[in-house]
C-alpha positions in Angstrom: -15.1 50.9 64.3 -13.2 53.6 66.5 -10.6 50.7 67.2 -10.0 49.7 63.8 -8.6 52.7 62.7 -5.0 52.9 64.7 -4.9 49.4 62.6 -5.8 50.6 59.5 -3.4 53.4 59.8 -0.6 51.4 60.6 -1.1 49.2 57.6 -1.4 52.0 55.5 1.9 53.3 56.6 2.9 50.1 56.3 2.3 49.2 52.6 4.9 51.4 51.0 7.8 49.4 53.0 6.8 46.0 52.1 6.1 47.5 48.3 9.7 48.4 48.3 10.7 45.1 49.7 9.0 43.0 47.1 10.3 44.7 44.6 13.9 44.6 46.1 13.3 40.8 46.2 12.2 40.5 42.7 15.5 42.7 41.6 17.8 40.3 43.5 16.2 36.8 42.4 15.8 38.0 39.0 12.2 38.3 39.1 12.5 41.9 37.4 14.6 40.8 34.6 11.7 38.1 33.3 9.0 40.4 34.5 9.8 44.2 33.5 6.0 45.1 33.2 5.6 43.8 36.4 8.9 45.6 37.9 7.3 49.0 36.5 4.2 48.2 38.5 6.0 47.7 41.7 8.2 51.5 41.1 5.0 52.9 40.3 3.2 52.2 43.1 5.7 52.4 45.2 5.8 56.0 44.0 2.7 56.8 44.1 1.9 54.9 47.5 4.7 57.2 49.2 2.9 60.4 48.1 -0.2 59.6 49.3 1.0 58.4 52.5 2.8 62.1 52.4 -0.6 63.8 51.8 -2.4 61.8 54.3 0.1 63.1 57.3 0.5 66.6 55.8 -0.8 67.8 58.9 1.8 66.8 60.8 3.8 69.0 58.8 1.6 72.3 57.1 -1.3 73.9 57.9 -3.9 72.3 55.5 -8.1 71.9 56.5 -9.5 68.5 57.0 -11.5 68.7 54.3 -8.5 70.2 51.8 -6.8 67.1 52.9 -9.3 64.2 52.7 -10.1 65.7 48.9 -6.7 65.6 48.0 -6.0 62.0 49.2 -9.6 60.9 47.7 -8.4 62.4 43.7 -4.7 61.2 44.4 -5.8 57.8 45.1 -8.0 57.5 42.6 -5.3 59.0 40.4 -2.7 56.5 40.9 -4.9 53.8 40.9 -6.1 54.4 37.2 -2.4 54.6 36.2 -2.0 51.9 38.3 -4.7 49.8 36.3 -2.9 50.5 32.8 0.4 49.1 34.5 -1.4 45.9 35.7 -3.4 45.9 31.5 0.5 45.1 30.4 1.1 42.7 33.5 -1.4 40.8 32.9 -0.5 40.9 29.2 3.1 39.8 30.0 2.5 37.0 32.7 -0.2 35.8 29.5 2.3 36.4 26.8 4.7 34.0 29.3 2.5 31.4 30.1 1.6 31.0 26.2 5.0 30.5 24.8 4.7 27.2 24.4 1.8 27.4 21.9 2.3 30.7 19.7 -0.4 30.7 17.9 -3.3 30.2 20.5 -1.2 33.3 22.1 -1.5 35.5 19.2 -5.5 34.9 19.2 -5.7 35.3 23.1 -3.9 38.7 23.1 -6.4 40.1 20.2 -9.2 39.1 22.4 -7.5 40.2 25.3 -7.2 43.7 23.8 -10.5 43.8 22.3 -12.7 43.0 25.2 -10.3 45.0 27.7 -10.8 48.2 25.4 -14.5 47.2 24.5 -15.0 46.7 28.7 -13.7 50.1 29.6 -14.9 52.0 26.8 -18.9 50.4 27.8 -18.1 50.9 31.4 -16.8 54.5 31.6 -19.7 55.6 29.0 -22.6 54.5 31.1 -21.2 56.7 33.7 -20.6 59.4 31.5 -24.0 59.8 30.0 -25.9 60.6 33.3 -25.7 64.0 34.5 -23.5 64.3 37.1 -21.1 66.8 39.2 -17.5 66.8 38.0 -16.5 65.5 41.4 -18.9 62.3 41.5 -18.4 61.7 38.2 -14.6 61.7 38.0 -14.7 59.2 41.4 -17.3 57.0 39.4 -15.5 56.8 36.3 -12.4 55.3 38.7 -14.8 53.1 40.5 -15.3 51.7 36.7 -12.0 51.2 35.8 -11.2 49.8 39.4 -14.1 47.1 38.7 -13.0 46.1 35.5 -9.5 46.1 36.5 -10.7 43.6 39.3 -12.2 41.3 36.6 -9.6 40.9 34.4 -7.3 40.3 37.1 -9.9 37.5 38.5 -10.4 36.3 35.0 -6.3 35.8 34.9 -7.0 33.9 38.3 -8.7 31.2 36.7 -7.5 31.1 33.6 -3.9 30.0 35.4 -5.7 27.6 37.9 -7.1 26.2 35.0 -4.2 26.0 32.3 -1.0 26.3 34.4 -0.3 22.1 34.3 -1.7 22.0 30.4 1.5 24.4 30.0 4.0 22.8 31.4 3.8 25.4 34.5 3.1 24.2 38.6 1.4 25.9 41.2 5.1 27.0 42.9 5.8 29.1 39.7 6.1 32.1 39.7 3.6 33.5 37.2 1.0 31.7 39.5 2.0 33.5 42.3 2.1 36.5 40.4 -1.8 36.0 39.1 -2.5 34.8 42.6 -1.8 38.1 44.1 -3.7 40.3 41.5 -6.1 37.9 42.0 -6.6 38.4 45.7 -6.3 42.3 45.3 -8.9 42.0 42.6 -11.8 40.3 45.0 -10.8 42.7 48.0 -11.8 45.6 45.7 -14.2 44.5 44.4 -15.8 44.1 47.8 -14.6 47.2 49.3 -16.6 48.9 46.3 -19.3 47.7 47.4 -18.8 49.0 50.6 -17.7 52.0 49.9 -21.1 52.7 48.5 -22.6 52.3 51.6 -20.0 53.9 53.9 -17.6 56.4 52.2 -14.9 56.7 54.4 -11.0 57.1 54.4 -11.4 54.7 58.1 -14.0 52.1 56.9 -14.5 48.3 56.9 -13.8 48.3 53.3 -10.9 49.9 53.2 -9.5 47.9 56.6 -10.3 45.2 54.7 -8.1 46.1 51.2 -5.4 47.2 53.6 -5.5 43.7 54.9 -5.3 41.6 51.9 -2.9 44.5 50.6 -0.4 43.3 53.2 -1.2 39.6 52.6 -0.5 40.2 48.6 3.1 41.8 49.3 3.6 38.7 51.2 2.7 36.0 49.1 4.7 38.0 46.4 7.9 37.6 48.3 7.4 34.6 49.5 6.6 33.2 45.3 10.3 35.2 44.6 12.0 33.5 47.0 10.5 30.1 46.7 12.8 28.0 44.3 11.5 27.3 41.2 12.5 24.1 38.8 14.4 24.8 35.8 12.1 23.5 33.8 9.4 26.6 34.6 12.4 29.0 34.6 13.4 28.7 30.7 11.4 27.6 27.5 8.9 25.0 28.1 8.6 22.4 25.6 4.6 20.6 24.9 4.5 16.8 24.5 3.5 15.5 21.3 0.7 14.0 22.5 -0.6 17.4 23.9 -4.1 18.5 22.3 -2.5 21.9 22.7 -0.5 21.5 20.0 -3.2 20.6 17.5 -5.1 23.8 18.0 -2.1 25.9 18.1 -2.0 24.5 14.7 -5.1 25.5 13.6 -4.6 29.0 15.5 -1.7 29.6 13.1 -3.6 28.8 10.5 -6.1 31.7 11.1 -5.7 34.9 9.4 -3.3 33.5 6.9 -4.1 33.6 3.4 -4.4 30.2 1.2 -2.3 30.4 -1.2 -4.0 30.5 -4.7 -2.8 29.3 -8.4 -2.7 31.3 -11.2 -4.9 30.2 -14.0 -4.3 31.6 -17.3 -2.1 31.1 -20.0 0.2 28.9 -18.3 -2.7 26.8 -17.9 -3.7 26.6 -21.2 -0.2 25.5 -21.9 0.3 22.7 -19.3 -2.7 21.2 -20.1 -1.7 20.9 -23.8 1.6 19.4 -22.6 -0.4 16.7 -20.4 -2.3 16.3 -23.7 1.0 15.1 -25.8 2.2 13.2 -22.9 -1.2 11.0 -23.6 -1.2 10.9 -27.2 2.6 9.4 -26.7 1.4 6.9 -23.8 -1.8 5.8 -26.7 1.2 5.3 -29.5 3.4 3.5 -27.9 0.8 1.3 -26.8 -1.0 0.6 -29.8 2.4 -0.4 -31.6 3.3 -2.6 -28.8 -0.3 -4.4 -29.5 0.1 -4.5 -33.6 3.9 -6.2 -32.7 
């Protein structure tokens, strides 16, 4: 794989360029404004993608070991990318939020579940690396492996559920929030493969990481080229459901949940309007019997 690695380099070196660009794109066609989670994303690991391009050519400018070096790129990238995973949690959230404006209700029950099972899959996953007994340098690199995993599910789980729901909601393929999901989406399978073969081969110059590199590049492209693709005006503001859309019924019913019925007070007042319905009978009885006796 000796001739893969001038390659891998280059993309490496490469990534924090095309970060900036995408995210200079998505100030200049607005996509920032509607997206701020997702703007954050792109400053932050645009950041933190510099500085560990810095640290892995700091020997071209200090005197630092090969191995001081490769441990300091390995905890800085595993560093970044857990913050990195808490920016994509509210990304994820926003595009979500975006995509179910249209039906308010179903979007209030999706983000509880959201929340729930994204704490409940993080908490489960980070303890059952935890409990073993472990050194403090394999367990802080398996407790990032976790979080990168279940980063990579949720972002694959947003996948679908857009390819799934985007024409429901009144959203195309050529939006934007699908393009958006179809990057994370992309970046989410790549890891997830290149964890598994970083298992096998952990290397800074591996297939695996040639590999994320790769699809790395491809997302930053598909990102600009989904910013700079028009978009109808329709998809840009409010979307409105048609009547006829089931949607609309179970956004209903969504509202519905975890509101409490409304209850009437029995007591004395009730004592007194059924004695009123009372006279209003014996009145009706009169008036009929004299009518009869006429």
């Amino acid at each position: 794989m000796n001739w893969t690695n001038p390659l891998l380099h280059g993309l490496v070196l490469a990534e924090p360029w095309l970060n900036l660009l995408a995210l200079l794109v998505a100030i200049k066609t607005g996509i920032a404004k509607r997206f701020p989670a997702l703007c954050f994303y792109l400053v932050l690991r645009f950041v933190t993608g510099s500085a560990l391009v810095f640290v892995l050519n700091a020997h071209h400018f200090i005197s630092i070991s090969v191995k001081a070096q490769t441990l300091t790129y390995i905890y800085g990238y595993w560093s970044c990318y857990i913050a990195g995973a808490v920016a994509i949690f509210f990304v994820v959230q926003e595009i979500f939020n975006q995509l179910m404006s249209p039906v308010p209700g179903l979007q209030r029950l999706g983000l509880i579940a959201f929340r729930w099972v994204s704490v409940a899959s993080v908490v489960i996953s980070v303890g059952a690396v935890i409990l073993p007994a472990r050194e403090r340098g394999e367990l802080f690199s398996s407790i990032a492996a976790q979080i990168m995993r279940c980063a990579s599910i949720m972002e694959l789980c947003l996948l679908a559920f857009l390819a799934i729901t985007v024409h429901s909601l009144g959203r195309s393929f050529r939006s934007s929030l699908f393009g958006i999901g179809l990057g994370f989406g992309l970046e989410a399978a790549s890891e997830l493969i290149t964890s598994a073969l970083l298992v096998r081969h952990p290397a800074l110059y591996s297939s695996g990481n040639l590999i994320l590199q790769i699809v790395t590049t491809i997302t930053f492209v598909a990102w600009m080229t989904y910013f700079l693709m028009p978009e109808r005006e329709v998809e840009r503001s409010a979307v409105t459901l048609p009547v006829s859309s089931p949607l609309i019924r179970w956004n209903e019913i969504a509202k519905a949940l975890g509101h409490s019925t409304p209850h009437v007070a029995v007591g004395q007042s009730g004592a007194f309007f059924l004695q009123d319905v009372e006279k209003v009978v014996d009145k009706i009885l009169t008036k009929n019997s004299i009518s009869v006796g006429n």
